[in-house]
FIMI-566745 format. One record per residue (C-alpha): residue in three letters; x, y, z. Coordinates in nm, 4 decimals. Example, Ala and Ser with C-alpha at 12.3 -4.5 7.8 and 13.67 -1.06 7.14 Angstrom:
loba code: ALA; X: 1.2300; Y: -0.4500; Z: 0.7800
loba code: SER; X: 1.3670; Y: -0.1060; Z: 0.7140
# end
This chain:
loba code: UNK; X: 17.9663; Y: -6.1445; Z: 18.5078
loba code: UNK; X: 18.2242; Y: -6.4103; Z: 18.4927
loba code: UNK; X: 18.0763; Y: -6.7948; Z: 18.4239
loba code: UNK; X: 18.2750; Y: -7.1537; Z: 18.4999
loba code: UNK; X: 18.1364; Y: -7.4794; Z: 18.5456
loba code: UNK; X: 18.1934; Y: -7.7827; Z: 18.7189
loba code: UNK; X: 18.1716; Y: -8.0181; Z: 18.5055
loba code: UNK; X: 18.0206; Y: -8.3617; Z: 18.6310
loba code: UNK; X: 17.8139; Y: -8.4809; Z: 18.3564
loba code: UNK; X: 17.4656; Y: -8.4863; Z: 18.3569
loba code: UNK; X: 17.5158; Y: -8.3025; Z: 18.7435
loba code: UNK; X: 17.7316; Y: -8.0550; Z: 18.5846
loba code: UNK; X: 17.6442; Y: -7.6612; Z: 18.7357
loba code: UNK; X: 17.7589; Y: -7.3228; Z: 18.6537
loba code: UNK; X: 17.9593; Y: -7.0923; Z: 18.9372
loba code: UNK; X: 17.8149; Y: -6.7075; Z: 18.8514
loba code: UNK; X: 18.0891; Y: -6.4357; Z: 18.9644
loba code: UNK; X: 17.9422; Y: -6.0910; Z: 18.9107
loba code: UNK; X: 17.7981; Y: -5.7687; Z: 19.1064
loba code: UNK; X: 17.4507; Y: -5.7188; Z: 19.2230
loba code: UNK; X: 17.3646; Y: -6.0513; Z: 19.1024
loba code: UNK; X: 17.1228; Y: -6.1099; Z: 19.3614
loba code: UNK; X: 16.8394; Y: -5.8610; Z: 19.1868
loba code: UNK; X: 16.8909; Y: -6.0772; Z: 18.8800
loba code: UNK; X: 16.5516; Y: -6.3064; Z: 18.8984
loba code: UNK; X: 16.5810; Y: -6.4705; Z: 18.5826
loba code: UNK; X: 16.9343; Y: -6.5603; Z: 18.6860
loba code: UNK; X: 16.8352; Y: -6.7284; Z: 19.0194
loba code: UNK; X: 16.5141; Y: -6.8472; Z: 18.8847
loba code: UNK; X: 16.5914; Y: -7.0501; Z: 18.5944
loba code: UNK; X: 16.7925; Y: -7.2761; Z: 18.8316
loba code: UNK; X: 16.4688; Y: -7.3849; Z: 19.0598
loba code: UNK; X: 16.2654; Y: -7.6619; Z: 18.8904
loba code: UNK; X: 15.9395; Y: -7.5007; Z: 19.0392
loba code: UNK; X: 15.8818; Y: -7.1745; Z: 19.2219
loba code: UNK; X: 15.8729; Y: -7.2933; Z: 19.5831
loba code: UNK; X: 16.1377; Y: -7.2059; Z: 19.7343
loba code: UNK; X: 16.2804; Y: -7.1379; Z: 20.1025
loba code: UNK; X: 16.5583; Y: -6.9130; Z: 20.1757
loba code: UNK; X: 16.7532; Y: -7.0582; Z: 20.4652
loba code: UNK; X: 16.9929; Y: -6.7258; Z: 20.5961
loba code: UNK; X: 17.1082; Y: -6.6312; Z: 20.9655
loba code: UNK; X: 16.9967; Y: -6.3051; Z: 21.1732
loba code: UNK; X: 17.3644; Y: -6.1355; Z: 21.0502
loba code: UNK; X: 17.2702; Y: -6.1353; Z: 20.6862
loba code: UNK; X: 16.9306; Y: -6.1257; Z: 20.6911
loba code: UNK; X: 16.8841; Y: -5.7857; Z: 20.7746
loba code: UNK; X: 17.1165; Y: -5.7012; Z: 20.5030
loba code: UNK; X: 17.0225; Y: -5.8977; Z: 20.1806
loba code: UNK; X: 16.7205; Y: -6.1164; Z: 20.2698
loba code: UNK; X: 16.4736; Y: -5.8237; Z: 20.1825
loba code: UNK; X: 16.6591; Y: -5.7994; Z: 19.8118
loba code: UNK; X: 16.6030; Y: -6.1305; Z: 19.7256
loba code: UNK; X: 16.2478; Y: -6.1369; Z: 19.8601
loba code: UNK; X: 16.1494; Y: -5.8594; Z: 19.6180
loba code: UNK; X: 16.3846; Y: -6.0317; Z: 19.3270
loba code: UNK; X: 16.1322; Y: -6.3555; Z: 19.3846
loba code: UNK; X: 15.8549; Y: -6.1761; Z: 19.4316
loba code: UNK; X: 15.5818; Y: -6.4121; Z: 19.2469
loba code: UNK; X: 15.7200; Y: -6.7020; Z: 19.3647
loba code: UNK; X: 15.6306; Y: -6.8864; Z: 19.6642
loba code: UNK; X: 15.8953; Y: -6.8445; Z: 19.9112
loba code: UNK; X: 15.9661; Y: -6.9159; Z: 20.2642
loba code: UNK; X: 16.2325; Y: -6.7908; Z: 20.4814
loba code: UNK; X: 16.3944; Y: -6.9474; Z: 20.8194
loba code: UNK; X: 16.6677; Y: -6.7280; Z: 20.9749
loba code: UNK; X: 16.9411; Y: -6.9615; Z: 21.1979
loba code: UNK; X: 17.1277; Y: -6.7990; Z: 21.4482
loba code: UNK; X: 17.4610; Y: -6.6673; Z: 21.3298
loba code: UNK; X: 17.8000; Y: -6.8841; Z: 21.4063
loba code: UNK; X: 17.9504; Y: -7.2342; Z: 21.3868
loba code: UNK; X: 17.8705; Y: -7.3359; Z: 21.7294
loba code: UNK; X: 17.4882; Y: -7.3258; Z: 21.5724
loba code: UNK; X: 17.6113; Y: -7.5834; Z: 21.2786
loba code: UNK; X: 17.4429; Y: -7.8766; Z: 21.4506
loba code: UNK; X: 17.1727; Y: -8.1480; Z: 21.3735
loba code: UNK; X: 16.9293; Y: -7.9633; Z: 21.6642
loba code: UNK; X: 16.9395; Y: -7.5997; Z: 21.4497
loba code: UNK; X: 16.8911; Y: -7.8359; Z: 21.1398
loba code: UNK; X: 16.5928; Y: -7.9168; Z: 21.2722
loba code: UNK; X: 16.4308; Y: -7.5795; Z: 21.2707
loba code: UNK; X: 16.5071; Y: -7.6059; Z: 20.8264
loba code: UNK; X: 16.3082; Y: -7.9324; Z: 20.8701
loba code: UNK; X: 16.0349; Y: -7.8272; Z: 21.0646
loba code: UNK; X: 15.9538; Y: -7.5295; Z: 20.8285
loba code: UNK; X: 15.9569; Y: -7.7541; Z: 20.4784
loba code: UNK; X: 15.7011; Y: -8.0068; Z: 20.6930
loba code: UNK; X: 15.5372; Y: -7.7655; Z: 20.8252
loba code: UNK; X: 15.4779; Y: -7.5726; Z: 20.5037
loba code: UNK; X: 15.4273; Y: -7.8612; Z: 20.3025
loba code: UNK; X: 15.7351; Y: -7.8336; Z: 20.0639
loba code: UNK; X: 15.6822; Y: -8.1463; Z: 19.8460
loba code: UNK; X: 15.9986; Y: -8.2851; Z: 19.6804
loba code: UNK; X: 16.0389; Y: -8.1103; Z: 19.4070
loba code: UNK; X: 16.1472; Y: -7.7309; Z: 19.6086
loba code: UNK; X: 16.4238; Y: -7.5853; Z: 19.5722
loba code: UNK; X: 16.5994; Y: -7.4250; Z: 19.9251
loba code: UNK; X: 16.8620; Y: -7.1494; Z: 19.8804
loba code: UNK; X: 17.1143; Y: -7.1028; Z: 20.0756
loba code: UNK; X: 17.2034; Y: -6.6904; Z: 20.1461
loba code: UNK; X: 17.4458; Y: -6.6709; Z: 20.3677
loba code: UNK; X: 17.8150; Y: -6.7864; Z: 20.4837
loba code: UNK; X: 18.0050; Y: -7.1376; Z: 20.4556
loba code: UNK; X: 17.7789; Y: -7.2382; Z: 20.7723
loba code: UNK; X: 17.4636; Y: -7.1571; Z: 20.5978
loba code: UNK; X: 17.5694; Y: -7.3234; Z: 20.2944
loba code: UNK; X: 17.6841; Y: -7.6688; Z: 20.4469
loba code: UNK; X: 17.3490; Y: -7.7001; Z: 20.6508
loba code: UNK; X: 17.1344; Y: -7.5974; Z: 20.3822
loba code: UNK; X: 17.2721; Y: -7.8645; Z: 20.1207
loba code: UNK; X: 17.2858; Y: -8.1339; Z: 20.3824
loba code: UNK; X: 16.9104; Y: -8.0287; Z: 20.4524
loba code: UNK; X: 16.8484; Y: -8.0462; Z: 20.0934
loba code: UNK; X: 17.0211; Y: -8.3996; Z: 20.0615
loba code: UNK; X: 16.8063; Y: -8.5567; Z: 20.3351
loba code: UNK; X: 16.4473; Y: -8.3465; Z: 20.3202
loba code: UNK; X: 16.2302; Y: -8.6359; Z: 20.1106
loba code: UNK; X: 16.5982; Y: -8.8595; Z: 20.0052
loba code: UNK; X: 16.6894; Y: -8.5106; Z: 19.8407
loba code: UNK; X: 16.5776; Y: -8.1841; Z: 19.6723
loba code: UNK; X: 16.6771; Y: -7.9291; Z: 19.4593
loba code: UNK; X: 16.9242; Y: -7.6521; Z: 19.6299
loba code: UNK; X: 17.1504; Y: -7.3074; Z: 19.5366
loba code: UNK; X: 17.4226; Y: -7.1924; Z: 19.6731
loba code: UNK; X: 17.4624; Y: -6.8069; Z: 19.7357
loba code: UNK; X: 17.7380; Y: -6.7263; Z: 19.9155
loba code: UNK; X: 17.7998; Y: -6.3988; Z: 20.0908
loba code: UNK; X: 18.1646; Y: -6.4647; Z: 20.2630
loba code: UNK; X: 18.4846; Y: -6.4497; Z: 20.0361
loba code: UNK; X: 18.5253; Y: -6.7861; Z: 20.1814
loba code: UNK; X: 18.2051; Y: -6.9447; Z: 20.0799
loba code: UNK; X: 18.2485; Y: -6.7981; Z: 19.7412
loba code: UNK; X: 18.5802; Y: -6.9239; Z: 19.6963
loba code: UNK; X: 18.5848; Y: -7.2805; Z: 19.8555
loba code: UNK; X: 18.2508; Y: -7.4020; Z: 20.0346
loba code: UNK; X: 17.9728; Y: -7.3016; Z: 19.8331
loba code: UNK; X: 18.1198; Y: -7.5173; Z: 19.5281
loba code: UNK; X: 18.1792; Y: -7.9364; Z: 19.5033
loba code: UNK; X: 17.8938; Y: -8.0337; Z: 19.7338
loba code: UNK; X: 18.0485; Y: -8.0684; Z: 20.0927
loba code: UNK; X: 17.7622; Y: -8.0506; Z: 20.3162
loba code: UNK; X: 17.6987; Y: -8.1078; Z: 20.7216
loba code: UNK; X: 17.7209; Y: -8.0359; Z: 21.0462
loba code: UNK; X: 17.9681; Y: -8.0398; Z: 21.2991
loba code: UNK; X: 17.9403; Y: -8.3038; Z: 21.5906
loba code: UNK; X: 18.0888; Y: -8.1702; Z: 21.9423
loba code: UNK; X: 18.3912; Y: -8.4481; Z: 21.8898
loba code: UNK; X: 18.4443; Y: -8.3444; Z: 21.5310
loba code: UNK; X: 18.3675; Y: -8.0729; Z: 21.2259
loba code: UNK; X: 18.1962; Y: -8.1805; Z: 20.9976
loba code: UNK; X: 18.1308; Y: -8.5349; Z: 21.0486
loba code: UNK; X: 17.8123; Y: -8.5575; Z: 20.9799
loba code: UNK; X: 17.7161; Y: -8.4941; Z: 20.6334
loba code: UNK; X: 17.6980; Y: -8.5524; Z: 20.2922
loba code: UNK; X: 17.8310; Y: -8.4514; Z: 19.9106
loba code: UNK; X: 17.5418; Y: -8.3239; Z: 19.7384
loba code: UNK; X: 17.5857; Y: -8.0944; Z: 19.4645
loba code: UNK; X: 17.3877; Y: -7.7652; Z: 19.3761
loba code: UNK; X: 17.2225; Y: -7.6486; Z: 19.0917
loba code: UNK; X: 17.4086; Y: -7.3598; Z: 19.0739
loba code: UNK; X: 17.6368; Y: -7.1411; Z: 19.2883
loba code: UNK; X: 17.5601; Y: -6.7367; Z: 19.2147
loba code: UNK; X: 17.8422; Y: -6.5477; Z: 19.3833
loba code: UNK; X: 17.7525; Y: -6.1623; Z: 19.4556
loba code: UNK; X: 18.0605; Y: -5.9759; Z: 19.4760
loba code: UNK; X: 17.8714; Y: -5.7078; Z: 19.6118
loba code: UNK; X: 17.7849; Y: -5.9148; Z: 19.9424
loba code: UNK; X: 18.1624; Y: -5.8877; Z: 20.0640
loba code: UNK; X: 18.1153; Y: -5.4753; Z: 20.0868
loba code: UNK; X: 17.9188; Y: -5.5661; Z: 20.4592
loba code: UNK; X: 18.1697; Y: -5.8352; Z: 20.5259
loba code: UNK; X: 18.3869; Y: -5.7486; Z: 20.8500
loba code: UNK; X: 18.7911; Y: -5.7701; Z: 20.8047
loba code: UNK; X: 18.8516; Y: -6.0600; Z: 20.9919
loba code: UNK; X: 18.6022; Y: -6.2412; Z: 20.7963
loba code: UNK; X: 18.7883; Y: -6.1242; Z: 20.5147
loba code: UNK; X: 19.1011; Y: -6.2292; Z: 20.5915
loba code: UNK; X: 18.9223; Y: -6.5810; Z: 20.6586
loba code: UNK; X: 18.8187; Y: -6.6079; Z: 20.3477
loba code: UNK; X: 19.1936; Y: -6.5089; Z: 20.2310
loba code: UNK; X: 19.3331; Y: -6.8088; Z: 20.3824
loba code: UNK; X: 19.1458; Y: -7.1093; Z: 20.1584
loba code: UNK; X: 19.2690; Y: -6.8110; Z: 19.8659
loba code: UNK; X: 19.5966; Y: -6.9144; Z: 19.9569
loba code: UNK; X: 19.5390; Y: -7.2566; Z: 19.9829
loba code: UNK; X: 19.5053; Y: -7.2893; Z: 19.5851
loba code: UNK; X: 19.8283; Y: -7.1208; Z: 19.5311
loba code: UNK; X: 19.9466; Y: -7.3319; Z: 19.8040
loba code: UNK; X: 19.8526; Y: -7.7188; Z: 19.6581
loba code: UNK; X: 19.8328; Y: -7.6574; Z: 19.2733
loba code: UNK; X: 19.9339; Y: -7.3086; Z: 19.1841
loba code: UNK; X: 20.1849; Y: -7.1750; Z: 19.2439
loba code: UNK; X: 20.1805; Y: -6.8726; Z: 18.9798
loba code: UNK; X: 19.8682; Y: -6.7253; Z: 19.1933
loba code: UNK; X: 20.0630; Y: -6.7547; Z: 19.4849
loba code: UNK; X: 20.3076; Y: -6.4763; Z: 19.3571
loba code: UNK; X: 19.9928; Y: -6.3353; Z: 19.2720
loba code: UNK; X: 19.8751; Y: -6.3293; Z: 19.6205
loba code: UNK; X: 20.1702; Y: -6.1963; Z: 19.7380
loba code: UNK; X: 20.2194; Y: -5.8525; Z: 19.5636
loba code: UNK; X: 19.8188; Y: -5.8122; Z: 19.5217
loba code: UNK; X: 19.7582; Y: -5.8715; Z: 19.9472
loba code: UNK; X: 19.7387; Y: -5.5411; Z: 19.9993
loba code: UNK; X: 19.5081; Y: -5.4928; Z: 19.6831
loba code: UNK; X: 19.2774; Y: -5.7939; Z: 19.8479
loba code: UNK; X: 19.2933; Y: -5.6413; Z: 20.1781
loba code: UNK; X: 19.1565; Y: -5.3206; Z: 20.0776
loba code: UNK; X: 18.8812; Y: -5.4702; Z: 19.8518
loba code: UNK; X: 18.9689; Y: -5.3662; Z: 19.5347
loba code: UNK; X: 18.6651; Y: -5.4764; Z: 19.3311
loba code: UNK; X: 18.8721; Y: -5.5984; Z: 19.0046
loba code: UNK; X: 19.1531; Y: -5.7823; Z: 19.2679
loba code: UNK; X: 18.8485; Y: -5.9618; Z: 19.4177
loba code: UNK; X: 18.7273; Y: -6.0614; Z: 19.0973
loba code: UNK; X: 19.0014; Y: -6.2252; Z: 19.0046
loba code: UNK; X: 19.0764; Y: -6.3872; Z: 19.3179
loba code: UNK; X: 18.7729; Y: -6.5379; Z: 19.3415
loba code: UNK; X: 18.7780; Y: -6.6502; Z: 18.9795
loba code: UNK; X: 19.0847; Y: -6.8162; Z: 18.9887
loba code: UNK; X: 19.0185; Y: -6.9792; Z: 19.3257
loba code: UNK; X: 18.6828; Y: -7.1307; Z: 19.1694
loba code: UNK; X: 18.8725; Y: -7.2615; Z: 18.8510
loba code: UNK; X: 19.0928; Y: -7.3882; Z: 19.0801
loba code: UNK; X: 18.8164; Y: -7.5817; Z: 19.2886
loba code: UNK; X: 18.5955; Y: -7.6572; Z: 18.9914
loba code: UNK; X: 18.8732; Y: -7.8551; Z: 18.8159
loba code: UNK; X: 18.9484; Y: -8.0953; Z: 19.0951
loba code: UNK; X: 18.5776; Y: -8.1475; Z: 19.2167
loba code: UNK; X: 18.5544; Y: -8.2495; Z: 18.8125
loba code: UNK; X: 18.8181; Y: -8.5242; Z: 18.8152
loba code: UNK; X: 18.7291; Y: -8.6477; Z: 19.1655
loba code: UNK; X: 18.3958; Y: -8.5745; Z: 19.3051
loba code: UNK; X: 18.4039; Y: -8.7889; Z: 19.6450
loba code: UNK; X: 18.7410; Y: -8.6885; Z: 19.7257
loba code: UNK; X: 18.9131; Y: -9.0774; Z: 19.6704
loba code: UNK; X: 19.2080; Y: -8.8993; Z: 19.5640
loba code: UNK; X: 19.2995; Y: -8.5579; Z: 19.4311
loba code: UNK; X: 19.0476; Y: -8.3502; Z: 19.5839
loba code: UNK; X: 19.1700; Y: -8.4654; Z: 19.9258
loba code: UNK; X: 19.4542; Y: -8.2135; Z: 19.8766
loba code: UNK; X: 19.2087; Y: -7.9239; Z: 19.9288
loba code: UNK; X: 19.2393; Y: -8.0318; Z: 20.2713
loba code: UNK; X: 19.5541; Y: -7.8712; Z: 20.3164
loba code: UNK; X: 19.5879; Y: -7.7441; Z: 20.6831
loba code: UNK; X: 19.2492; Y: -7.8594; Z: 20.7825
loba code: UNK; X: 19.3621; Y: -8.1316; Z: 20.9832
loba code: UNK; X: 19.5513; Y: -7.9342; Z: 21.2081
loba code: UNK; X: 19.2602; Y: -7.6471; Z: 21.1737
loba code: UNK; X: 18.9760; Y: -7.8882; Z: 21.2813
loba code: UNK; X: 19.1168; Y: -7.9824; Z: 21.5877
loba code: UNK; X: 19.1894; Y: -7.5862; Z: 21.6483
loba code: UNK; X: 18.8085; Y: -7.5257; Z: 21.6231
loba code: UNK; X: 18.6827; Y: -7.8109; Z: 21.8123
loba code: UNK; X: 18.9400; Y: -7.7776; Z: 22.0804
loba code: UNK; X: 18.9129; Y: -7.3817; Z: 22.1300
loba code: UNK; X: 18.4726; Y: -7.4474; Z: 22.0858
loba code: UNK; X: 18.3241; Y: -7.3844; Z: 21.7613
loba code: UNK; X: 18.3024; Y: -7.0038; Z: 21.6592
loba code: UNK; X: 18.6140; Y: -6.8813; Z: 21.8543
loba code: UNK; X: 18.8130; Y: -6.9094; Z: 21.6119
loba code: UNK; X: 18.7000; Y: -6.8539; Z: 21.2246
loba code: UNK; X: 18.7706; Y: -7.1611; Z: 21.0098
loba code: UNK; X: 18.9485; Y: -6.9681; Z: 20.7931
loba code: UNK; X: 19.2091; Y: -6.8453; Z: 21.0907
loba code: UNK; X: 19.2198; Y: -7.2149; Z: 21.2063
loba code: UNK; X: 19.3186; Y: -7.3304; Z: 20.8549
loba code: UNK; X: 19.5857; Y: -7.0503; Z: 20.8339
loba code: UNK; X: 19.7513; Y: -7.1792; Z: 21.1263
loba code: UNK; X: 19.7178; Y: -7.5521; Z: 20.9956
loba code: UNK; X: 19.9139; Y: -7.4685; Z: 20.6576
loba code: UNK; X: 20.1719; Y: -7.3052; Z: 20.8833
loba code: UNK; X: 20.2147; Y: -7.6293; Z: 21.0338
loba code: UNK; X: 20.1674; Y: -7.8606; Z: 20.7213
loba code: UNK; X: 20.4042; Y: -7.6382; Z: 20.5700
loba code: UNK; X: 20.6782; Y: -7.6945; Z: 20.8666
loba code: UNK; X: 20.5999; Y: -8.0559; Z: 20.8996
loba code: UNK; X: 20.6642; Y: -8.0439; Z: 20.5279
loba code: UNK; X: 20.9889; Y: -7.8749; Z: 20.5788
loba code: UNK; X: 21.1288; Y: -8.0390; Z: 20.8270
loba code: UNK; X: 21.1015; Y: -8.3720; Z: 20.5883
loba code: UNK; X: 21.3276; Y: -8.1649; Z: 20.3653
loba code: UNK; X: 21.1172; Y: -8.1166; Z: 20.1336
loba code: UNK; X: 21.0628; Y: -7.7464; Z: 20.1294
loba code: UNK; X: 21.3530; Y: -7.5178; Z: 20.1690
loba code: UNK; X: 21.3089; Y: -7.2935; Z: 20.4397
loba code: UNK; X: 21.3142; Y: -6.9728; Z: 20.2265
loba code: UNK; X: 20.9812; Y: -7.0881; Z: 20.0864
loba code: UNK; X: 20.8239; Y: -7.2005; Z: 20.4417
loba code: UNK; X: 20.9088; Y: -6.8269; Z: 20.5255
loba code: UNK; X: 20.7523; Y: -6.7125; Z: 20.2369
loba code: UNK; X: 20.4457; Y: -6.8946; Z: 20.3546
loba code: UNK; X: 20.4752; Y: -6.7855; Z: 20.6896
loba code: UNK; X: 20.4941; Y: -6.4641; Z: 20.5820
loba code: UNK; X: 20.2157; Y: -6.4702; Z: 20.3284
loba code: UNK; X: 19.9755; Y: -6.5674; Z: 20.5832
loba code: UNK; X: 20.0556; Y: -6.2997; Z: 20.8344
loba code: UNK; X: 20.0299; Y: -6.0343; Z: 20.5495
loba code: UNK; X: 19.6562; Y: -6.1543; Z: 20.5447
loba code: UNK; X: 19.5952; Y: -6.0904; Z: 20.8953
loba code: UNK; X: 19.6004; Y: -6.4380; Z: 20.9659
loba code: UNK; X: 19.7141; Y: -6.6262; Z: 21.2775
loba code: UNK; X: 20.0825; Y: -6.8383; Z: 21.1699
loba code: UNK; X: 20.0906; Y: -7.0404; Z: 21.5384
loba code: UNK; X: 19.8083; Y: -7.2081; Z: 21.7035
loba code: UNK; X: 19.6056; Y: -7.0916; Z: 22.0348
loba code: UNK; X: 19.7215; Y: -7.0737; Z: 22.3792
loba code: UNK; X: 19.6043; Y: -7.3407; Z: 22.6121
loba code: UNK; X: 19.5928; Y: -7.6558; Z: 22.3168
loba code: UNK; X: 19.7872; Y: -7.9550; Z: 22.4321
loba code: UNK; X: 20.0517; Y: -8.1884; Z: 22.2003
loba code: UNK; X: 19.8034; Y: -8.4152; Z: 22.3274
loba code: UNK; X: 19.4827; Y: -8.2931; Z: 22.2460
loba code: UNK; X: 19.5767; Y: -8.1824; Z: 21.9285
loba code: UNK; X: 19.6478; Y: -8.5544; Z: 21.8554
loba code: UNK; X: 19.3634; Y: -8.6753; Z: 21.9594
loba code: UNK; X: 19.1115; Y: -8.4360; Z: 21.7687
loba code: UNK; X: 19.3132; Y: -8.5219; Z: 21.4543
loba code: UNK; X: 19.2859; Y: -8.9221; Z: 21.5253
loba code: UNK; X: 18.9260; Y: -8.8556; Z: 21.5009
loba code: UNK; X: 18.9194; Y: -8.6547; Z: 21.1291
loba code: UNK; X: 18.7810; Y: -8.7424; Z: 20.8551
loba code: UNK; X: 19.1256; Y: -8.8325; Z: 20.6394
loba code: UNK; X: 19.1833; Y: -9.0699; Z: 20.9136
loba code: UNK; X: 19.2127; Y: -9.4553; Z: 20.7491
loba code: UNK; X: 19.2938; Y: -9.7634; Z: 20.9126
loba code: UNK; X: 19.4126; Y: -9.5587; Z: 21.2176
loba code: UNK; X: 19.6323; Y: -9.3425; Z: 21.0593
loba code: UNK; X: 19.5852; Y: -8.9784; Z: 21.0522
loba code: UNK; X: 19.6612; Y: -8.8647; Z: 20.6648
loba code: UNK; X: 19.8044; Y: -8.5523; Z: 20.6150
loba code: UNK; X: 19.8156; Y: -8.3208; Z: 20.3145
loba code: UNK; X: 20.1647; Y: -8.2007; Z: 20.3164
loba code: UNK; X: 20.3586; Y: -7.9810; Z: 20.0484
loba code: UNK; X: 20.6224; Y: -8.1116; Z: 19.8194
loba code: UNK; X: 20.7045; Y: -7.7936; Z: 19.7199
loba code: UNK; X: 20.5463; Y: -7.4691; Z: 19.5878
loba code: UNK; X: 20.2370; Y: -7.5783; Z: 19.4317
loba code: UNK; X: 20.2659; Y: -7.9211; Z: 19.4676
loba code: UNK; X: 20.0858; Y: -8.1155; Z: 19.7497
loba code: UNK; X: 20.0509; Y: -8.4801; Z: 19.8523
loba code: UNK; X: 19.8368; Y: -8.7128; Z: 20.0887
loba code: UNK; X: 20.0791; Y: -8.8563; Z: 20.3236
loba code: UNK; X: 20.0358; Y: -9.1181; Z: 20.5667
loba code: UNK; X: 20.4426; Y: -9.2232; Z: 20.6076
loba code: UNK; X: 20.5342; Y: -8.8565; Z: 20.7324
loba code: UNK; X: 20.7813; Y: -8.8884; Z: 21.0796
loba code: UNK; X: 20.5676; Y: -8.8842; Z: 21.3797
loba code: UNK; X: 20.8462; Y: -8.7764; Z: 21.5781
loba code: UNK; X: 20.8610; Y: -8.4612; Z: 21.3256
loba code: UNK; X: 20.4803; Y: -8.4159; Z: 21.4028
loba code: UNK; X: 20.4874; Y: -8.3767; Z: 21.7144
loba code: UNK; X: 20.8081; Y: -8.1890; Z: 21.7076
loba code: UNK; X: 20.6014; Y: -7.9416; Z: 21.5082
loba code: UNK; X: 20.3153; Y: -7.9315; Z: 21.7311
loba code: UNK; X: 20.5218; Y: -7.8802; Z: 22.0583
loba code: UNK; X: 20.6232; Y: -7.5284; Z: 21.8655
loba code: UNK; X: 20.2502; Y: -7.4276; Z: 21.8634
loba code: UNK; X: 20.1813; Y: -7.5410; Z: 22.2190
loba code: UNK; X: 20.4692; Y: -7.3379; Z: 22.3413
# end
């Protein structure tokens, strides 16, 4: 078992990367202030690791609520079925919820946590590669609204994130590959040696080698852990971990939440960011192919969907998040490892680079 931590002072929480780790009581159980507990999950993993950790907490008392499976359920009126079980129940403030299951599962079940009683206690255990490697660590949590992802939420950190490697055995291939893109991302923004990595260990990654995983997943955390550390509420560096997302949160909220993964939506957002990026000469266009080409090798889509509009892409990004003072801020790459927050890019570029993916 492999242990970081994100280091925020007296909030400060360690990431566990290991196998089997969800029969590990002591583990889990040292992190929850008192032994009542609900397990928030959805009807996919449920059938497949809920019954584990029952009988790992056996003693304790725990509650369950199983969610319906997908982001088009990542809403305040699914919320409310978390809500109605800790009232209903009696959960006083002091309970800790867990969250077993994807980067869906994870988001709602902090945000629950930060608003049941002004906030209680919550873990992360992610069973995706890409909750293990991006969403289940530096406190990001919410729902999506039906004009934007994730707009409704807040950062609230865990008490500890326990990443079962053994989880991503069940997990489907294009979940997978998901997951794969925000891997990429890291090598992408701030690191570039795991980029080269990433590209003679894809094949590795695609077939699950256990000790490729690992250290994908490691690395990827270290990555994440270290910028949550320096900037928590993402005023500045940790903004960069937005790379693509822009572009990908207008793909999912224009194509309906759940047809495409995030992950895929993302992947086609870092194509762009990383074309928008080269056509303001900053790239060279031997590295934008070997982006482009990365991506694909991960099963990932490099152009946006069929049927999205110049038009409507623009005006799902005007309403994002990184959007200040009416300008849409985009994370764009200065080269190989190096990304920026940019607000003075060419809007004539922009939309040259959109009218590619809305060919």
């Amino acid at each position: 078992m492999k242990t970081l931590t994100v280091q925020l002072g007296k909030r400060s929480y360690p990431i566990y990367i290991g196998n089997h780790l969800l029969e590990n009581a002591g583990l889990i159980l040292q992190h929850a202030p008192t032994k009542q507990l609900l397990i928030v999950t959805n009807d996919t993993i449920a059938p497949l690791y809920l019954g584990t950790l029952l009988g790992t907490l056996a003693g304790a008392r725990t509650e369950t609520v199983i969610l319906p499976d997908g982001e088009q359920y990542k809403n305040l009126e699914t919320m409310n079925r978390i809500y109605n079980v800790l009232l209903e129940k009696r959960f006083d403030r002091h309970c800790t919820l867990i969250a077993l299951g994807g980067g869906v599962i994870g988001d709602m079940t902090g945000f629950a946590a930060a608003t049941y009683q002004r906030g209680v206690n919550f873990i992360q255990v992610p069973t995706t590669l890409l909750a293990q490697v991006d969403s289940s660590v530096g406190g990001k949590t919410g729902v999506n609204h039906p004009l934007g992802k994730n707009m409704i939420g807040a950062f609230y950190q865990p008490l500890s994130v326990i990443a079962d490697t053994n989880t991503l055995n069940t997990l489907d291939d294009r979940e997978l590959s998901a997951g794969i893109a925000e891997v990429i991302k890291y090598g992408l923004i701030r690191d570039s040696g795991f980029f080269s990595w990433l590209e003679s260990n894809m094949d590795r990654l695609l077939n699950r080698d256990p000790d490729c995983l690992a250290y994908a997943i490691e690395r990827s955390c270290r990555n994440k852990a270290e910028v949550v550390a320096t900037d928590e509420l993402e005023a500045g560096e940790r903004a960069l971990l937005n790379l693509g997302h822009t572009f990908g949160h207008a793909i999912e909220a224009g194509m309906g939440y759940g047809s495409w993964l995030h992950g895929e939506a993302v992947a086609a957002g870092m194509v762009m960011a990383a074309q928008l990026s080269t056509a303001h000469g900053w790239l060279d266009p031997a590295t934008l192919d070997r982006i482009v080409a990365l991506i694909a090798k991960a099963k990932l889509p490099v152009k946006g969907p069929a049927g999205m509009s110049m038009q409507q892409y623009l005006g799902l990004m005007s309403v994002d998040k990184k959007v200040k003072a009416g300008k849409i801020n985009l994370v764009l790459l200065k080269h190989l490892g190096e990304a920026i927050v940019c607000d003075d890019y060419n809007p004539a570029l922009l939309d040259a680079v959109l009218k590619q993916h809305c060919d």
